[in-house]
Biopython code that builds the backbone (N, CA, C, O; Angstrom):
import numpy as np
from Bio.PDB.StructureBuilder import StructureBuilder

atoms = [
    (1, "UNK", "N", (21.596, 287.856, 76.102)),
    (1, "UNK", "CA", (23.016, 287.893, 76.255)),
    (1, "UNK", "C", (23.361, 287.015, 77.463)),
    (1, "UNK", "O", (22.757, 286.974, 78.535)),
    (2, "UNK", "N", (24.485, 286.295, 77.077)),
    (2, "UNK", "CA", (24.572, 285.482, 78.469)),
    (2, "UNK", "C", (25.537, 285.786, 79.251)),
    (2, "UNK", "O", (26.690, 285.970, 78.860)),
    (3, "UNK", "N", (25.083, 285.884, 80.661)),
    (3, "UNK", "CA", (25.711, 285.968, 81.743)),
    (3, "UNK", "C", (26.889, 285.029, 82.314)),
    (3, "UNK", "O", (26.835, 283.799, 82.348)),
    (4, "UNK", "N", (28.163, 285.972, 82.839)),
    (4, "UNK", "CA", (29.105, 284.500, 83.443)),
    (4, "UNK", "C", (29.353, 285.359, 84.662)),
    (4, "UNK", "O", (28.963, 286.494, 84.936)),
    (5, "UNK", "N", (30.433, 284.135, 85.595)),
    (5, "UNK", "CA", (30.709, 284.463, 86.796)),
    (5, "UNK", "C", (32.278, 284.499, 86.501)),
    (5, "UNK", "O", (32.653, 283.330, 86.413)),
    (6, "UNK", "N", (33.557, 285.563, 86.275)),
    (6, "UNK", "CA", (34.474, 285.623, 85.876)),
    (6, "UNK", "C", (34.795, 285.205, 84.742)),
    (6, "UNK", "O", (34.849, 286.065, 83.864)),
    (7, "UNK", "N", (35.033, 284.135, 84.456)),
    (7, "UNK", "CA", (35.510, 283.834, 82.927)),
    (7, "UNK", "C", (33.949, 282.856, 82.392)),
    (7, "UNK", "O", (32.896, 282.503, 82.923)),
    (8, "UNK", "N", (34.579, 282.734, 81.107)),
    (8, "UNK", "CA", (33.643, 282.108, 80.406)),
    (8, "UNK", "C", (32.820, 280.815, 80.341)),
    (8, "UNK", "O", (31.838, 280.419, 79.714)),
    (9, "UNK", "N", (33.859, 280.220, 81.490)),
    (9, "UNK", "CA", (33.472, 278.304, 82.189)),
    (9, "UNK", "C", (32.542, 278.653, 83.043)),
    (9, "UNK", "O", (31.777, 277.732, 83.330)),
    (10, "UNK", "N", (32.298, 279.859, 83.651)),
    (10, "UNK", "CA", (31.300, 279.345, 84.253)),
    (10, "UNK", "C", (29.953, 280.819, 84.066)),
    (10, "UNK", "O", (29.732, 282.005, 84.306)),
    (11, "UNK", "N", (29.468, 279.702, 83.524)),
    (11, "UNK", "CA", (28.147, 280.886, 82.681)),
    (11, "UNK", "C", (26.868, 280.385, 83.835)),
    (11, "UNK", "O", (26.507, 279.248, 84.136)),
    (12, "UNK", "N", (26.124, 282.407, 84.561)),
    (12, "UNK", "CA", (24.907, 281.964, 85.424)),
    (12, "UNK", "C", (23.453, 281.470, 84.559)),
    (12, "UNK", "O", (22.725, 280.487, 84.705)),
    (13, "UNK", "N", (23.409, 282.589, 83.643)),
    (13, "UNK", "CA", (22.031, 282.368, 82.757)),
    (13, "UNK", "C", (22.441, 283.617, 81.829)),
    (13, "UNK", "O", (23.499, 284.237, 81.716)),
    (14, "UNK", "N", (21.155, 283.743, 81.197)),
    (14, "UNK", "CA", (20.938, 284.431, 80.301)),
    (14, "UNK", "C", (19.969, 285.571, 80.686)),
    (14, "UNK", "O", (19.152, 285.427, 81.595)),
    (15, "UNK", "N", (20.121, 287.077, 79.735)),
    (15, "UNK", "CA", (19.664, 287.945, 80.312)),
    (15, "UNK", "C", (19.501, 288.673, 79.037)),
    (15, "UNK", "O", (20.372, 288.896, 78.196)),
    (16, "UNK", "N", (17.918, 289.101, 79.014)),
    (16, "UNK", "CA", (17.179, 289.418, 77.563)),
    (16, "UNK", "C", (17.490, 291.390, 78.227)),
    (16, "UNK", "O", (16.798, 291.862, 79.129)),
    (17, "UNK", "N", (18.260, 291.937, 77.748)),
    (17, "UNK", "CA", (18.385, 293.640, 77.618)),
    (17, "UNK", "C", (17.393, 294.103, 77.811)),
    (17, "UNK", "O", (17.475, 295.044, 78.600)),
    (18, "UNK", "N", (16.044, 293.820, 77.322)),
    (18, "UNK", "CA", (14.767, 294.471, 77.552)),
    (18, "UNK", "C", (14.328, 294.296, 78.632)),
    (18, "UNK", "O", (13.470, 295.063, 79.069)),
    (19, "UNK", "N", (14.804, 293.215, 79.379)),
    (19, "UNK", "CA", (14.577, 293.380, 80.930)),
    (19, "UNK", "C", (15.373, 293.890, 81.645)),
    (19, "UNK", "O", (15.080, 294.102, 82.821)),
    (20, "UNK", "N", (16.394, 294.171, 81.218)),
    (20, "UNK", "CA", (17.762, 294.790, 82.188)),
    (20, "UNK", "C", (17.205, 296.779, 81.922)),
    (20, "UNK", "O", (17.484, 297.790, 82.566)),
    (21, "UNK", "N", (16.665, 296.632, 81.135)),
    (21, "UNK", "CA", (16.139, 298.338, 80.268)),
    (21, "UNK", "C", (15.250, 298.839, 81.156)),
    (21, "UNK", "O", (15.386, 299.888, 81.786)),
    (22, "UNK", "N", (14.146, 297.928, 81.216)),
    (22, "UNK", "CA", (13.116, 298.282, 81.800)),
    (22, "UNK", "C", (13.128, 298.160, 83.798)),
    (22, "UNK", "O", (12.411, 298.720, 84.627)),
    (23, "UNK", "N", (14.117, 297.314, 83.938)),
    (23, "UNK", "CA", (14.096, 297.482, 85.333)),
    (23, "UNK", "C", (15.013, 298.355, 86.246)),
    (23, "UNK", "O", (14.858, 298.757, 87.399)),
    (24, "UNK", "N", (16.334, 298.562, 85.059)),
    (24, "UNK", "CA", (17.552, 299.386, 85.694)),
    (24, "UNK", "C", (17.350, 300.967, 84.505)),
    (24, "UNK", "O", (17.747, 302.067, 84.891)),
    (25, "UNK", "N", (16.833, 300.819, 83.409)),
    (25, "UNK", "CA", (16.853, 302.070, 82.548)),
    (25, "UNK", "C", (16.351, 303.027, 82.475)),
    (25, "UNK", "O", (15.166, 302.738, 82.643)),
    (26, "UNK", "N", (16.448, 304.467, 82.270)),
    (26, "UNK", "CA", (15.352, 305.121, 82.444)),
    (26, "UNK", "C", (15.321, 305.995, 83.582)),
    (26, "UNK", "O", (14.266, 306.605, 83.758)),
    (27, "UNK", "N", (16.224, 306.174, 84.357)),
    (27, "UNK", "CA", (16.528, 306.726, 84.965)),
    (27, "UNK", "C", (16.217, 306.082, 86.259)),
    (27, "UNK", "O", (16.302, 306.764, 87.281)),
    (28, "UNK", "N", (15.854, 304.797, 86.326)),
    (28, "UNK", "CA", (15.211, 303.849, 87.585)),
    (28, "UNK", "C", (16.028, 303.981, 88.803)),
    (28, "UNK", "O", (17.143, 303.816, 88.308)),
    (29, "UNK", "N", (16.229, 304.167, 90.066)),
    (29, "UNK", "CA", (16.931, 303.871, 90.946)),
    (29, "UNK", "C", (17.059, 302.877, 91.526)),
    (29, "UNK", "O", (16.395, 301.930, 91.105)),
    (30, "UNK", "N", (17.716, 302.709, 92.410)),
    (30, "UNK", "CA", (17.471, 301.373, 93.452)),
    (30, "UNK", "C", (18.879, 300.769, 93.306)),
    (30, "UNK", "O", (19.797, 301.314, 92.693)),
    (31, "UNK", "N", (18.949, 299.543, 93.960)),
    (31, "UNK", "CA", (20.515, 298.501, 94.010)),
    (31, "UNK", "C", (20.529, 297.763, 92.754)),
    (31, "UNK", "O", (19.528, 297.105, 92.470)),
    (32, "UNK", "N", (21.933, 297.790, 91.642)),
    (32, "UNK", "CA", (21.165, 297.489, 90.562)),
    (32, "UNK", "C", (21.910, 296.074, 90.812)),
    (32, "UNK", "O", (23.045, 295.981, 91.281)),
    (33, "UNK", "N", (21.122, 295.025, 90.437)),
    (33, "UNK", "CA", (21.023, 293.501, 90.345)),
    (33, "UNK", "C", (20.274, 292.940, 89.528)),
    (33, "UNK", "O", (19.115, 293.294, 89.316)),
    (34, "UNK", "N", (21.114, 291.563, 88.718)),
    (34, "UNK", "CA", (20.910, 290.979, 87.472)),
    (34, "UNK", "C", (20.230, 289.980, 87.782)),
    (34, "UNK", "O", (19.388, 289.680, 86.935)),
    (35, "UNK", "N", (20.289, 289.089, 89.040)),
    (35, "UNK", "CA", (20.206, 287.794, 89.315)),
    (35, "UNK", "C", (18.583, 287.611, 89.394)),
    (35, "UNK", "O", (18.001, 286.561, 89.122)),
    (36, "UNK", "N", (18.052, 288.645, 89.755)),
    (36, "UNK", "CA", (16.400, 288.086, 89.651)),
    (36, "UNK", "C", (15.551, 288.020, 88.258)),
    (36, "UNK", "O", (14.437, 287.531, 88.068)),
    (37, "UNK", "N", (16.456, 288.684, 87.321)),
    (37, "UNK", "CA", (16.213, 288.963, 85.543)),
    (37, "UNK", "C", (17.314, 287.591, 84.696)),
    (37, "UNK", "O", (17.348, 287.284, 83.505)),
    (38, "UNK", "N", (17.995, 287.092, 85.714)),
    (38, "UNK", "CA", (18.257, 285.828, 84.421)),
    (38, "UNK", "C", (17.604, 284.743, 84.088)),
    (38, "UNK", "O", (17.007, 284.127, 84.970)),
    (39, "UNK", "N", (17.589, 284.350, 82.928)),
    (39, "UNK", "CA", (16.718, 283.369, 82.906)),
    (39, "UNK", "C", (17.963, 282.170, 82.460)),
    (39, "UNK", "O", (19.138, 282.435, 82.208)),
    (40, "UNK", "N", (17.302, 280.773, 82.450)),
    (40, "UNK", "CA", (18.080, 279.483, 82.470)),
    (40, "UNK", "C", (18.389, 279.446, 80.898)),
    (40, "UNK", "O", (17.748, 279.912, 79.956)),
    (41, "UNK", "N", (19.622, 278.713, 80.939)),
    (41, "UNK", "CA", (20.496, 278.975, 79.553)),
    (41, "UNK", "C", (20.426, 277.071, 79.252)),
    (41, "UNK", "O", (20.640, 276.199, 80.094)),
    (42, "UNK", "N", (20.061, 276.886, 77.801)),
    (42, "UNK", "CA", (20.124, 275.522, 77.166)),
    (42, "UNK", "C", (22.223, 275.312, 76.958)),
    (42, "UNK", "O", (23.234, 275.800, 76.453)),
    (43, "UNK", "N", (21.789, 274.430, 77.637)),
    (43, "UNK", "CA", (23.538, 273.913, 77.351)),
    (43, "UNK", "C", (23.739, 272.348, 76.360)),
    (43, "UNK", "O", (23.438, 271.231, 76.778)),
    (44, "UNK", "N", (24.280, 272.638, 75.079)),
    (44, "UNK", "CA", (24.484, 271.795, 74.387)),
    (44, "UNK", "C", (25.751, 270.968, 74.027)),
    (44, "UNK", "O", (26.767, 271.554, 74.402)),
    (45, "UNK", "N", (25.974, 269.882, 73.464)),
    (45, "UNK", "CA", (27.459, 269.209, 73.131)),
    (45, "UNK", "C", (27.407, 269.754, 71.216)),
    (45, "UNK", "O", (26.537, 269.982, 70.375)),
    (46, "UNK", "N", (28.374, 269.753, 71.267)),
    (46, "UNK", "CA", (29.457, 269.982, 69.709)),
    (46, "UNK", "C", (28.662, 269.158, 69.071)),
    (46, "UNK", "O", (28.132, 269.633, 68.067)),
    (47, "UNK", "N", (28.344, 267.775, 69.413)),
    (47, "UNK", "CA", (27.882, 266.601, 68.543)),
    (47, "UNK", "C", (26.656, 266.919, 68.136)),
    (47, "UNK", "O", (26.454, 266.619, 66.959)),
    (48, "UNK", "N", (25.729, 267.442, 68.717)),
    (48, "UNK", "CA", (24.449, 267.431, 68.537)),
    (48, "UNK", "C", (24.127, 268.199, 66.994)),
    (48, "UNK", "O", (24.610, 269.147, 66.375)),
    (49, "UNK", "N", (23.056, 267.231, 66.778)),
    (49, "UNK", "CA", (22.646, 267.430, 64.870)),
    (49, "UNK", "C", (21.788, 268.750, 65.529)),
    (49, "UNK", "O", (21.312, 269.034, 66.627)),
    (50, "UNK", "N", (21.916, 269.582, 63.754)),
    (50, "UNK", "CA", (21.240, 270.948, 64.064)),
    (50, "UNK", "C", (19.719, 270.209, 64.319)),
    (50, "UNK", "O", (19.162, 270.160, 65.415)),
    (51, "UNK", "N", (19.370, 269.844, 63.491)),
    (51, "UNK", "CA", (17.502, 269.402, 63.438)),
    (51, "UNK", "C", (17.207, 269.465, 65.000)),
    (51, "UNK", "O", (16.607, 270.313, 65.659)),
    (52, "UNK", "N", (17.793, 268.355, 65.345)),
    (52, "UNK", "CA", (17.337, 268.295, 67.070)),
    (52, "UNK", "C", (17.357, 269.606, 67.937)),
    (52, "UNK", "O", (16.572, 269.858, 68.851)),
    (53, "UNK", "N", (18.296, 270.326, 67.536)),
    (53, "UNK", "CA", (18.797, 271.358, 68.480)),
    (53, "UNK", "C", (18.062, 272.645, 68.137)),
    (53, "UNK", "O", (17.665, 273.474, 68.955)),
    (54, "UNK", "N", (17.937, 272.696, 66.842)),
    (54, "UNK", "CA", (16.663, 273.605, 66.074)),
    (54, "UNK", "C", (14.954, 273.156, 66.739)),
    (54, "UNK", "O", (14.152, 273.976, 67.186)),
    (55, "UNK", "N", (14.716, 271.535, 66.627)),
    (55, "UNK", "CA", (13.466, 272.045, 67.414)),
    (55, "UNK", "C", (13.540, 271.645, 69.059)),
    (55, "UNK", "O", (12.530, 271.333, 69.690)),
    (56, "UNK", "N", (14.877, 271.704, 69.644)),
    (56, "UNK", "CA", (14.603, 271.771, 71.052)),
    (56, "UNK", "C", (14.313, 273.215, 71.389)),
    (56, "UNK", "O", (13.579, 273.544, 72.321)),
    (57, "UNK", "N", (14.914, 274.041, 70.599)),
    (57, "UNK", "CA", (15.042, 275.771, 70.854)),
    (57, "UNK", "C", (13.367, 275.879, 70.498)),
    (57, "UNK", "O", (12.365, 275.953, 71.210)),
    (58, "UNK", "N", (13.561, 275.854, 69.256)),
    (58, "UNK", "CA", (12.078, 275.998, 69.164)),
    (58, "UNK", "C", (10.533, 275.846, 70.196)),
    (58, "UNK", "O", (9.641, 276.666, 70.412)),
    (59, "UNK", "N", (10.717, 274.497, 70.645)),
    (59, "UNK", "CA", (9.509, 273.866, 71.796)),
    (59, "UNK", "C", (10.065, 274.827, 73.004)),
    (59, "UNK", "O", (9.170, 275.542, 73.456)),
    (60, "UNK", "N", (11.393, 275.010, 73.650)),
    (60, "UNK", "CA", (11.561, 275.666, 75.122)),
    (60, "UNK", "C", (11.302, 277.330, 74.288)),
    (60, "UNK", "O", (10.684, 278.193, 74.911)),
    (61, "UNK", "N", (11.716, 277.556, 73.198)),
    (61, "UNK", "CA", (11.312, 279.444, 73.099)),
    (61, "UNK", "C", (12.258, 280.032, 73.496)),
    (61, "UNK", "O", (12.231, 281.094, 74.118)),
    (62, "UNK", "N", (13.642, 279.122, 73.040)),
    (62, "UNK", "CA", (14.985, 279.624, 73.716)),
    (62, "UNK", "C", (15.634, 279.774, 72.552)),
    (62, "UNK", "O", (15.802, 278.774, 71.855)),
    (63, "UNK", "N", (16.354, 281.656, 71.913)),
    (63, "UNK", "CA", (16.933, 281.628, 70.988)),
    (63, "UNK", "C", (18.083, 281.499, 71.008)),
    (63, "UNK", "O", (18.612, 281.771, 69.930)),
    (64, "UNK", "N", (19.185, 280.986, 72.306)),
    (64, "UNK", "CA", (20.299, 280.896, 72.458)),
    (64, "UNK", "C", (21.062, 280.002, 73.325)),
    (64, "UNK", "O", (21.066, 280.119, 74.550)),
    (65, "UNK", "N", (21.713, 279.100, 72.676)),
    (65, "UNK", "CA", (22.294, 278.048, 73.135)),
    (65, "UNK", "C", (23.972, 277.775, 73.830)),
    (65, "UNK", "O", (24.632, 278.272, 72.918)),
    (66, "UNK", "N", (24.733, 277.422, 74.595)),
    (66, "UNK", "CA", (26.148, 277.517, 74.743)),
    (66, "UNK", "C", (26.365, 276.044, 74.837)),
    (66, "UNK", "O", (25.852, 275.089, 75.421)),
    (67, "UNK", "N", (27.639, 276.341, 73.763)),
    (67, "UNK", "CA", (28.108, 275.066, 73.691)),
    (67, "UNK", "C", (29.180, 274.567, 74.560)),
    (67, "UNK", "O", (30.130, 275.335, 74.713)),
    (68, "UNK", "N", (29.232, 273.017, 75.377)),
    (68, "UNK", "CA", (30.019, 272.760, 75.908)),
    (68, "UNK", "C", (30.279, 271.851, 76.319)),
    (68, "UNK", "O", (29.515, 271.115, 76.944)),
    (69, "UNK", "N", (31.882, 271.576, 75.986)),
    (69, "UNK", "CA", (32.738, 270.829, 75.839)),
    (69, "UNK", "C", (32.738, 269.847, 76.789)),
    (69, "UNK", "O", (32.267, 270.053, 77.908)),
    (70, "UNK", "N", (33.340, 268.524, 76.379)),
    (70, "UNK", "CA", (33.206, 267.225, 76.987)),
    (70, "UNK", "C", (33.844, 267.345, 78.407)),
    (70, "UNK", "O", (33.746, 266.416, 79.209)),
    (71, "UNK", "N", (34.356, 268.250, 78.638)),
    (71, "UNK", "CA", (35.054, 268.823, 80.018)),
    (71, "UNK", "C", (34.054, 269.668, 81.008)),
    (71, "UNK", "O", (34.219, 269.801, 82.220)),
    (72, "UNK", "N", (32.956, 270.223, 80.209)),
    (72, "UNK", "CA", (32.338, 271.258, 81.310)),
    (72, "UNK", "C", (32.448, 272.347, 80.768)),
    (72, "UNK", "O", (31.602, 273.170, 81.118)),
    (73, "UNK", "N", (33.446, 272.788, 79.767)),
    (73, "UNK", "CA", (33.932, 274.568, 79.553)),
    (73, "UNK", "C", (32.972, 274.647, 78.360)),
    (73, "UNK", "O", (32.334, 273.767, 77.782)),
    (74, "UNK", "N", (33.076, 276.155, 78.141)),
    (74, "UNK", "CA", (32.110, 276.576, 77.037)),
    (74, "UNK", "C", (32.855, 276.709, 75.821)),
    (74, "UNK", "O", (33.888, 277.378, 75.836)),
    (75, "UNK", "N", (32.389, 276.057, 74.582)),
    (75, "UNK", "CA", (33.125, 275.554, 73.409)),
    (75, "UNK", "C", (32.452, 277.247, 72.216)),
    (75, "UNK", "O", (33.132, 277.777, 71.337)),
    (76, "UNK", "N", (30.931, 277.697, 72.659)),
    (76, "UNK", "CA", (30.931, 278.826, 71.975)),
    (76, "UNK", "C", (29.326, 278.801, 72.328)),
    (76, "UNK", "O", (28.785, 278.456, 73.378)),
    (77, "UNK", "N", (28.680, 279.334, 70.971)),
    (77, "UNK", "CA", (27.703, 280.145, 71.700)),
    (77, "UNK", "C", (26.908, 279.798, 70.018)),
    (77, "UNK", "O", (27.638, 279.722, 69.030)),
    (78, "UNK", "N", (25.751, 279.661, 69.922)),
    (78, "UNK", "CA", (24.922, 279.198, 68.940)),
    (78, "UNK", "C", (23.200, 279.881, 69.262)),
    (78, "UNK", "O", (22.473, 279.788, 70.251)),
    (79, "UNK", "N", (23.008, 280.604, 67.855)),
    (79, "UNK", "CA", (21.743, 281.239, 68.207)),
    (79, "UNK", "C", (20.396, 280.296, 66.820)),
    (79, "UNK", "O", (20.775, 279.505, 65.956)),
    (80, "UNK", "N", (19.206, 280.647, 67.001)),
    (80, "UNK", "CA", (18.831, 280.096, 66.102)),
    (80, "UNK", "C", (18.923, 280.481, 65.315)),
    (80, "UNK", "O", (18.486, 279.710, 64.461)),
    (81, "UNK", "N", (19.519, 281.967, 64.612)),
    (81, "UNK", "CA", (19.553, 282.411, 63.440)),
    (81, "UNK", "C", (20.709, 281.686, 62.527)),
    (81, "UNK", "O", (20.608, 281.507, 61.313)),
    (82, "UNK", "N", (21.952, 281.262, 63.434)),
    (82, "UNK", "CA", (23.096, 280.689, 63.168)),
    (82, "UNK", "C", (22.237, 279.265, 62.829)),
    (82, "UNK", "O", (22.779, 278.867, 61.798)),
    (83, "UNK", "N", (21.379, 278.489, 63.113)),
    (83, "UNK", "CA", (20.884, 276.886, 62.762)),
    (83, "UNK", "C", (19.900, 277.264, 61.510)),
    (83, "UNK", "O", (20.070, 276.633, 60.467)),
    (84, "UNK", "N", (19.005, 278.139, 61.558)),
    (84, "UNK", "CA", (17.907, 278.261, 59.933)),
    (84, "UNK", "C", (19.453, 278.483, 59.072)),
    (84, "UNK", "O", (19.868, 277.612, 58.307)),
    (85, "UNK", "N", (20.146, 279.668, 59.307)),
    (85, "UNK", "CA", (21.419, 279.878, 58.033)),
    (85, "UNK", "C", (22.310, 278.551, 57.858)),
    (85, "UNK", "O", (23.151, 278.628, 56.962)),
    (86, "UNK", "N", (22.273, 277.749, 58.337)),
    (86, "UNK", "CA", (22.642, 276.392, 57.849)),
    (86, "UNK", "C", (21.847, 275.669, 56.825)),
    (86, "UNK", "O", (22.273, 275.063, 55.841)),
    (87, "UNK", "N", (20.487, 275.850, 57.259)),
    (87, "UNK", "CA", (19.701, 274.945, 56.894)),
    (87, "UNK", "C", (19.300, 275.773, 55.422)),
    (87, "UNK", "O", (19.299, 275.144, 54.364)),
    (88, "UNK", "N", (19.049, 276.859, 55.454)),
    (88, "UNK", "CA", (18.356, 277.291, 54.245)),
    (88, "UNK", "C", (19.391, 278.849, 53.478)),
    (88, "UNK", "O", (18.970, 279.564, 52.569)),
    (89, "UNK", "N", (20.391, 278.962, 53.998)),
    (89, "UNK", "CA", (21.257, 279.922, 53.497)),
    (89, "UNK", "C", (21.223, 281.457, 54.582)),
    (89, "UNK", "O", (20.500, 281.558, 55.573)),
    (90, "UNK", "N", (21.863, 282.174, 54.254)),
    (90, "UNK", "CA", (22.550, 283.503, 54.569)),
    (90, "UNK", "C", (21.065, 283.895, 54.497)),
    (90, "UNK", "O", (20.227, 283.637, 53.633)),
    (91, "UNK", "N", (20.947, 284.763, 55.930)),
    (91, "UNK", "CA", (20.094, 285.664, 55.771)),
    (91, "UNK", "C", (20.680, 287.115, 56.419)),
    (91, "UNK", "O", (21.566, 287.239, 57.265)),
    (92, "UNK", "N", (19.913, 288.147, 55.759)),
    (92, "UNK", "CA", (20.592, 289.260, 55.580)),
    (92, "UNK", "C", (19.670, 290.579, 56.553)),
    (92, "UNK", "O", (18.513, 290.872, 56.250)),
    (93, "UNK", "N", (20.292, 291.145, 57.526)),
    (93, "UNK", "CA", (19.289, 291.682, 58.429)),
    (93, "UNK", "C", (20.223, 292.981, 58.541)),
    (93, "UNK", "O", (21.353, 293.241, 58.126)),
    (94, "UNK", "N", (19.322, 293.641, 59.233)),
    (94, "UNK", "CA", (20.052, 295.514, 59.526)),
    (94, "UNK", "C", (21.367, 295.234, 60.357)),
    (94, "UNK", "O", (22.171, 296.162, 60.445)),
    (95, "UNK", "N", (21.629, 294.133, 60.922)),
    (95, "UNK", "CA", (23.053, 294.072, 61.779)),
    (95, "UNK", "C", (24.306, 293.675, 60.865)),
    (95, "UNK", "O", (25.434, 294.120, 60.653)),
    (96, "UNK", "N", (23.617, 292.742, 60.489)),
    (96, "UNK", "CA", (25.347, 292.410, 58.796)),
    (96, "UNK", "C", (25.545, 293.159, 58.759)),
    (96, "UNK", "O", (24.824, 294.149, 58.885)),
    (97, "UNK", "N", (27.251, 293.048, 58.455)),
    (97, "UNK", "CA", (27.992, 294.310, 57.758)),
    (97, "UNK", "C", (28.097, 293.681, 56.524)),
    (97, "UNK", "O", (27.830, 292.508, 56.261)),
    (98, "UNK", "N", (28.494, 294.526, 55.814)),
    (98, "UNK", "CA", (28.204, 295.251, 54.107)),
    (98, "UNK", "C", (30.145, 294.669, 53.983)),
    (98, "UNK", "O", (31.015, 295.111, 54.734)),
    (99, "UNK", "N", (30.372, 293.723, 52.963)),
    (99, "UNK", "CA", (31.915, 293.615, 52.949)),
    (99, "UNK", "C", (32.354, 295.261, 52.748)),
    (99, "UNK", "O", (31.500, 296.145, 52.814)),
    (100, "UNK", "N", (33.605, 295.512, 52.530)),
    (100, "UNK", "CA", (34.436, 295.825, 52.464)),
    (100, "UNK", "C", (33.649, 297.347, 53.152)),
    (100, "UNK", "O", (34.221, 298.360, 52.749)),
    (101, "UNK", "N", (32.478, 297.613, 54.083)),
    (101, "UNK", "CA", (32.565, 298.554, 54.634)),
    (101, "UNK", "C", (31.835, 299.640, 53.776)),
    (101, "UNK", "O", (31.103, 300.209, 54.586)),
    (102, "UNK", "N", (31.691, 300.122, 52.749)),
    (102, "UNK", "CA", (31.156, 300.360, 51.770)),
    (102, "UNK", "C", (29.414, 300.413, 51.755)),
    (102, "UNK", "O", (28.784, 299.507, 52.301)),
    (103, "UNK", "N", (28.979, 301.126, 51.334)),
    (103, "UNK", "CA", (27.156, 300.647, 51.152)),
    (103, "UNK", "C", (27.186, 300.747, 49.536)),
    (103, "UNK", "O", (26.169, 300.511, 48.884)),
]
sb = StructureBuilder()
sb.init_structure("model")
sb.init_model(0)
sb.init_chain("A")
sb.init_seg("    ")
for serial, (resi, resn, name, xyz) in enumerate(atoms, 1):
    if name == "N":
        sb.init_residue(resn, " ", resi, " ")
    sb.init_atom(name, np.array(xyz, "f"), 0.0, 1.0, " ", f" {name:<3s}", serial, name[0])
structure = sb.get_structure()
């Protein structure tokens, strides 16, 4: 999940829950702080072809990308599940919702 500093222009890093779990969860005490658990966030342009951007994620082992704009601001947010469902169709996992709500 990625981290910002007030609004959305300015994003610190990224921060995997299973480390925020295991160091603050559980009944852990102490001063709770994010900044030694983020890790560095891939920042991409709008333009960029999926292929490239599919195996840059791939080689760094980074499943999440933010996109941004020819200005500096963040245009959105791109995971690799969002680049294979381009490439090879809809895939269907326990988080989709079910249309109309219904099972």
């Amino acid at each position: 999940m990625p981290v910002f500093r007030g609004t959305l222009d300015s994003p610190l890093g990224l921060i995997h829950l299973k480390d925020l779990a295991l160091k603050h969860g559980f009944g852990a005490g102490g001063k709770f702080t994010m900044r030694p658990m983020l890790r560095p966030l891939l920042y991409v342009p709008p333009s960029m072809p999926i292929g490239v951007l599919l195996q840059q994620m791939q080689t760094k082992r980074i499943h999440m990308a933010l996109v941004i704009d020819e200005y500096g601001g963040v245009d959105g947010l791109v995971t690799i599940e969002d680049l294979i469902e381009q490439v090879i169709g809809e895939i269907e996992d326990e988080h989709d919702e079910v249309e109309g709500g219904l099972w």
